[in-house]
N, C-alpha and C positions, 0 to 999 in steps of 0.2 A: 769688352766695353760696348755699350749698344749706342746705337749710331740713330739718330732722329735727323727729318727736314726738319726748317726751318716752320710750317705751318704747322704739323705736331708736336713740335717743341711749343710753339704760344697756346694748343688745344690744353695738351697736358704738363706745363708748367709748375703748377702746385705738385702734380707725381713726381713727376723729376728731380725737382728739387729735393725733397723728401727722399728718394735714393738716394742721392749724388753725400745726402747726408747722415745716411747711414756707410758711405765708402765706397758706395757703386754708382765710380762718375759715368758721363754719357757725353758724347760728343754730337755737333749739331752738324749740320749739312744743309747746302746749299746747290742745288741744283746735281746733288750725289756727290758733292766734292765737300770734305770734311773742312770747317771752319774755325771751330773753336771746342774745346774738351772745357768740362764742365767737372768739377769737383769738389770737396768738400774744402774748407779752408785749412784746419787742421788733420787733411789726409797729406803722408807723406809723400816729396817730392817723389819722382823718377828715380831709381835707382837706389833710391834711400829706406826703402822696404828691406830690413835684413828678418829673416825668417828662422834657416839652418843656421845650427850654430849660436841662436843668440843665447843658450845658458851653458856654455864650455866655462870650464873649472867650475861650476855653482854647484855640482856635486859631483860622488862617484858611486861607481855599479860594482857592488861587488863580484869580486872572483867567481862566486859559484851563483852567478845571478841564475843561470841557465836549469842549474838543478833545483833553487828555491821549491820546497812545496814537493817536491817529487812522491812524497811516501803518501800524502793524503790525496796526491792525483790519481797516484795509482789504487789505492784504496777506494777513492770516488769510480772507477771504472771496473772494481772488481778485481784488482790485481791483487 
């Protein structure tokens, strides 16, 4: 997360904004001591960002996922 003073935070205002709302919040600083984080209103809390895992049972891999394709790979390379 990128870290601004408080004077380039009022220079480039309108930028920041426009990150912070695309999901890439920015925190302000005040004399190098971080003051306030800045984010989008509908970005998810702390801790509430679930990533891994979020389509467990939404589908399965079959058994021979690994061999899928094997004859035309090896035909693609000359085999």
């Amino acid at each position: 997360m990128e870290s601004v003073n408080m004077h380039e935070a009022k220079t480039r205002l309108s930028q920041l904004v426009a990150q912070a709302a695309k999901g890439e919040g920015f925190i302000i600083a005040k004399a190098g001591k971080p003051v306030v984080r800045v984010t989008a209103i509908d970005s998810p809390e702390k801790g509430q960002q679930k990533r891994i895992g979020f389509m467990a049972g939404e589908f399965t891999v079959p058994d021979d996922f690994d061999r899928m394709g094997q004859e035309e790979i090896a035909e693609m390379f000359g085999g």
